[in-house]
C-alpha positions, -999 to 999 in steps of 0.1 A, spaced: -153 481 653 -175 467 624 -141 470 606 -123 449 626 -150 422 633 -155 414 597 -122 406 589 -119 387 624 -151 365 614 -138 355 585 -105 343 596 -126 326 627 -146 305 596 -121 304 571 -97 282 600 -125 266 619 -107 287 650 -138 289 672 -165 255 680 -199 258 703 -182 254 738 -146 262 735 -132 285 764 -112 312 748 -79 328 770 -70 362 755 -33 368 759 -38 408 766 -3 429 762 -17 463 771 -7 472 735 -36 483 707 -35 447 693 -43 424 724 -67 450 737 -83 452 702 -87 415 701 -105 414 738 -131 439 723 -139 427 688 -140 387 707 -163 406 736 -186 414 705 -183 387 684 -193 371 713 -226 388 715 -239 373 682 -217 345 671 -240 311 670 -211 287 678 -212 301 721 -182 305 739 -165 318 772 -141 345 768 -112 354 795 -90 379 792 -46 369 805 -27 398 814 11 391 826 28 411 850 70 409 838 76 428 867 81 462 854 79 491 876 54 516 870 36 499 842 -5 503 848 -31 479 845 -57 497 854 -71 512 824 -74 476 806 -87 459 839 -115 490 844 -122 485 806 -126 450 808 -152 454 837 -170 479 821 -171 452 788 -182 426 813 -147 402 803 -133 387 830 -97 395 832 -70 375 854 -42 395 859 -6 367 869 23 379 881 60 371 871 97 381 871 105 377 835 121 413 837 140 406 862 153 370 840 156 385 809 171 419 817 190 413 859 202 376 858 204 367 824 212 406 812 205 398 775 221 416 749 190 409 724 162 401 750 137 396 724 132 362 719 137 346 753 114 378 768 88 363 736 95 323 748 89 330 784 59 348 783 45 326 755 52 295 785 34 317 813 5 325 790 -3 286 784 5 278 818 -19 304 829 -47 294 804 -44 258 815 -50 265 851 -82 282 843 -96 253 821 -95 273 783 -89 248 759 -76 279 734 -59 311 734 -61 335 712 -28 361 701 -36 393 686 -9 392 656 -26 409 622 -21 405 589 16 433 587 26 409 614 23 378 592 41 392 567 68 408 587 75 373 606 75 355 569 101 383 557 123 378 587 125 340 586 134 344 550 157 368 550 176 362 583 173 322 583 169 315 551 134 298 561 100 298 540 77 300 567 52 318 595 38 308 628 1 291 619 -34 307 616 -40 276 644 -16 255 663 -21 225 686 0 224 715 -2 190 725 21 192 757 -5 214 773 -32 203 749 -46 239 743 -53 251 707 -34 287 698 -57 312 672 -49 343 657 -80 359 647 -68 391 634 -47 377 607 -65 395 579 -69 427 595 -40 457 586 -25 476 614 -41 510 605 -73 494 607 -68 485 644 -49 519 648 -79 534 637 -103 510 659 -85 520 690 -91 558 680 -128 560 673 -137 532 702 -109 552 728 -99 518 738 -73 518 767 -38 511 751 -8 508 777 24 523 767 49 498 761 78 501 788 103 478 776 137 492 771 140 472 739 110 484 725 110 504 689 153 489 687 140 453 671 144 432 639 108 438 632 105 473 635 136 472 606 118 448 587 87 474 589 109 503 572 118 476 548 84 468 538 71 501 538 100 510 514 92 480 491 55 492 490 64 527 481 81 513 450 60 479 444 25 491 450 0 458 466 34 436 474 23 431 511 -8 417 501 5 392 472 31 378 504 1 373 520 -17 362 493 12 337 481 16 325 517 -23 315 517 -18 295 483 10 277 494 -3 261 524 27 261 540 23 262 580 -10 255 579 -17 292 559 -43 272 532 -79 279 544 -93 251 556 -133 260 553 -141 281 525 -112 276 510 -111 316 506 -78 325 485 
């Protein structure tokens, strides 16, 4: 965990993502990366000196046969209080609206009934588990398939629900939270989407680990030139860590 919660710290600090006070939503997936988050924020918790309240979000889409219980029993056992909301976003994306590529309007929906959710409980942020491959897939995609120099922010204000959205995991790599989930045995939910492992991202994975295999350390000078651009909010705003 000590792994994970380094890196996390220092994207809390370098972004000014946490203050004394805040009430922090965790939008929890099931997946190794939301449930990775809950734990290393559950411990940071422990021994940050700016004190906050932690929650845990998990959505139910409405998919048959998916289990909750292994993240919910976890989350007792943590002490994390864990709200668990139900929805039919299966039933819109996949029965009525029978989407070809249900990607992005499964990703819009449950990004509107995650901020809805964390509103009615009074947080005033919520925090997304993507890491640092994530950044640099997303910044690969929006250049390559819209022509678009850009990422989603470290931090972003949402005025029309006035709630503040963090990714504290930014600077950690997936094999590093692959690994934390090993040697902690944290419960990870199998995805069950029908779409999952068929996506532009998991191509633009392949395409990176290709690039990698040939251009040794070009992941981490994206992410490195995405930082010293400042673009989206990427230039760190404390330390002004490069």
């Amino acid at each position: 965990m000590n792994k994970i919660l380094s890196p996390l710290r220092r994207a809390v600090e370098d972004y000014g993502m946490i203050e004394s006070g805040d009430h922090i939503a965790v939008g929890v997936s099931g997946g190794k990366d939301s449930v990775t988050l809950l734990a290393a924020l559950s411990c940071l918790q422990s021994f940050y000196p700016k004190k906050f309240r932690l929650t845990g979000i998990m959505l139910d889409l409405g998919i048959d046969g998916f289990d909750f219980s292994p993240v919910t029993e976890f989350s007792e056992k943590m002490g994390i209080d864990l709200i668990v909301k139900e929805t039919n976003i299966y039933k819109v994306v996949f029965d009525i609206r029978k989407e070809e590529n249900p990607c992005s309007l499964c990703a819009l929906l449950r990004r509107g009934a995650l901020n809805n959710a964390a509103v009615s409980i009074g947080a005033n942020k919520i925090a997304l588990g993507h890491h640092a491959d994530d950044v640099i897939e997303t910044f690969m995609m929006n250049l390559i398939h819209e022509g678009r120099i850009g990422c989603f922010s470290p931090v972003t204000y949402l005025s029309k629900k006035d709630v503040t959205v963090i990714r504290p995991l930014i600077y950690a790599r997936e094999r590093e939270i692959v690994s934390c989930v090993k040697r902690n045995s944290l419960p990870v939910a199998l995805n069950p989407c029908p779409a999952d492992g068929e996506t532009q991202r998991q191509a633009m994975k392949m395409l990176l680990c290709n690039l990698e295999k040939d251009y040794i350390g070009v992941k981490k000078r994206i992410f490195g030139a995405l930082q010293r651009s400042g673009i989206d909010g990427w230039k760190p705003t404390i330390r002004g860590r490069k």
